[in-house]
C-alpha atoms as a printed R data frame, in Angstrom:
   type eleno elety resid chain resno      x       y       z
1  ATOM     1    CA   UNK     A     1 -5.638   4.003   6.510
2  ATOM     2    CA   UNK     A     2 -2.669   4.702   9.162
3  ATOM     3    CA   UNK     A     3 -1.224   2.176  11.171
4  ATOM     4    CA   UNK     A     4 -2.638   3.041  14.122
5  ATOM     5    CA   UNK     A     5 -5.808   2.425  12.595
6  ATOM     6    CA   UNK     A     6 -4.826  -0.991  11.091
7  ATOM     7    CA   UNK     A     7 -3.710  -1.889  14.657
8  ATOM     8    CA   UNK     A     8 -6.995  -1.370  16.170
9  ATOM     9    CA   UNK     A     9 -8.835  -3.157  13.520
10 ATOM    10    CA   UNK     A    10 -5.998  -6.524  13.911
11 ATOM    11    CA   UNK     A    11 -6.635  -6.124  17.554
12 ATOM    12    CA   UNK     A    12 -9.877  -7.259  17.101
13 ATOM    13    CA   UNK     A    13 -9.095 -10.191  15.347
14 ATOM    14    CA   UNK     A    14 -7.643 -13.737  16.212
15 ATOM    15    CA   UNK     A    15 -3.920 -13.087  15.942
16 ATOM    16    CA   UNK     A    16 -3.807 -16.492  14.034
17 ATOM    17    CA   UNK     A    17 -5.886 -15.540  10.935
18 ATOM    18    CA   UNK     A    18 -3.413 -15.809   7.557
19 ATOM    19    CA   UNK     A    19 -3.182 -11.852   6.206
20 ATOM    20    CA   UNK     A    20 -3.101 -11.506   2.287
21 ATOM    21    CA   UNK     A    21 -3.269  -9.300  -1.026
22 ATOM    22    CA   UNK     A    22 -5.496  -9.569  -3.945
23 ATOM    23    CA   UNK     A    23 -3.610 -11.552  -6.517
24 ATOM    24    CA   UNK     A    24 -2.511 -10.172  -9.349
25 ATOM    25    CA   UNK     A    25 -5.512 -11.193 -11.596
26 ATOM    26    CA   UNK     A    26 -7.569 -13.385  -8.992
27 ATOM    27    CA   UNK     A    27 -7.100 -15.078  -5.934
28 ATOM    28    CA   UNK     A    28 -5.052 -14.377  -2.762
29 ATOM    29    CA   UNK     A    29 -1.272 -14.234  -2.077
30 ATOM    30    CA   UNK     A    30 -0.078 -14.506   1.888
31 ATOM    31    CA   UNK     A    31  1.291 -11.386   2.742
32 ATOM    32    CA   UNK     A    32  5.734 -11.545   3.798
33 ATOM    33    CA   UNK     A    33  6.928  -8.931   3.897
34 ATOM    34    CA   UNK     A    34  6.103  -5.232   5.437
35 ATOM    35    CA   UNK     A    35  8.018  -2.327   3.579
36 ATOM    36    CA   UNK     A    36  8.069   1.545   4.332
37 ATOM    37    CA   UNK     A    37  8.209   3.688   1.245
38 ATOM    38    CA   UNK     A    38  7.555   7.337   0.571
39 ATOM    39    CA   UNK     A    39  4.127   7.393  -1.257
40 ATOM    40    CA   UNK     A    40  3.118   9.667  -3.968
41 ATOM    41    CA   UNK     A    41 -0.765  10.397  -3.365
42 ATOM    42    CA   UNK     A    42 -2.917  10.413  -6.299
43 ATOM    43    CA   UNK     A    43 -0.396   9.729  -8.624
44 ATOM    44    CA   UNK     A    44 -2.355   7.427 -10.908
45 ATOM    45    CA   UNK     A    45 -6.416   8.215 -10.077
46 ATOM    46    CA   UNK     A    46 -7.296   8.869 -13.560
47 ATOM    47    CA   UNK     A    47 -5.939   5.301 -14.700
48 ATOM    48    CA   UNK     A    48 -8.654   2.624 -14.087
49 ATOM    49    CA   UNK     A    49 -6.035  -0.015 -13.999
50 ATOM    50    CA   UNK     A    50 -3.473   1.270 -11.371
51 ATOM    51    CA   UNK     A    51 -4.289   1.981  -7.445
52 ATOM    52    CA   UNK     A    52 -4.780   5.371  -7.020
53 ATOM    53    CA   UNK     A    53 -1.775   6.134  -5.428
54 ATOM    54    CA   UNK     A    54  2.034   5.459  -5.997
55 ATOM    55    CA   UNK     A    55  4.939   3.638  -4.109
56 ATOM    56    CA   UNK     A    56  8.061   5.498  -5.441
57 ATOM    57    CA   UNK     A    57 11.435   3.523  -5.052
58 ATOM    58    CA   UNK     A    58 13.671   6.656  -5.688
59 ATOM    59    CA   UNK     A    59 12.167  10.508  -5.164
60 ATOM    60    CA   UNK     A    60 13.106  11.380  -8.737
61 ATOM    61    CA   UNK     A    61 10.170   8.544  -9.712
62 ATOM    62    CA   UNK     A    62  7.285  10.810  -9.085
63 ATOM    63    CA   UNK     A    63  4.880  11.657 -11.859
64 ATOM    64    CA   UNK     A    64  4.349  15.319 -10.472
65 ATOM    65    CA   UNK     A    65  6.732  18.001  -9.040
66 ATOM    66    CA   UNK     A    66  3.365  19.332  -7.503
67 ATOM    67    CA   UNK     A    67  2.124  15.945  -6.313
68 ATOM    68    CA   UNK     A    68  2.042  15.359  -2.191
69 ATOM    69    CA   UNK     A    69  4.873  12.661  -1.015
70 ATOM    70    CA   UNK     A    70  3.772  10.846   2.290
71 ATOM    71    CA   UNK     A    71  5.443   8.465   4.940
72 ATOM    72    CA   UNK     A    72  3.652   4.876   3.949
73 ATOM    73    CA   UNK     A    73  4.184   0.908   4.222
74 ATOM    74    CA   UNK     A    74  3.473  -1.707   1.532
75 ATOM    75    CA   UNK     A    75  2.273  -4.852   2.708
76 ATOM    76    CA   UNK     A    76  4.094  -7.459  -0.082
77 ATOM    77    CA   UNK     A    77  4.183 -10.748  -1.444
């Protein structure tokens, strides 16, 4: 999803509904923070357990030289 996208989509909603995350093994956390990160697509689709993509904190992090690096934002806890 791009931002623009998620825009519309809040747009249509009451601007005082609470906005959250899955929890980390149940339940719901409030969301608190917005932060931009590059985002290394695919990086993890083969692991059942991880989202299919990753949020690098340094450029060297990636799992692939050949992997595509995106503009992103993390919504966090």
């Amino acid at each position: 999803m791009k931002v623009k996208d998620l825009i519309q989509e809040l747009q249509k909603l009451d601007p005082e509904l609470l906005v959250v995350v899955a929890g980390y093994e149940g339940g719901v956390d409030e969301v608190k923070n917005l932060t931009q990160y590059k985002i290394e697509l695919d990086a993890h689709k083969d692991w059942a357990f991880f989202g299919d993509h990753s949020a690098l904190y340094d450029i060297e992090d990636r799992f692939s030289l050949s992997s595509t690096i995106v503009d992103g934002v993390k919504l966090e806890k």
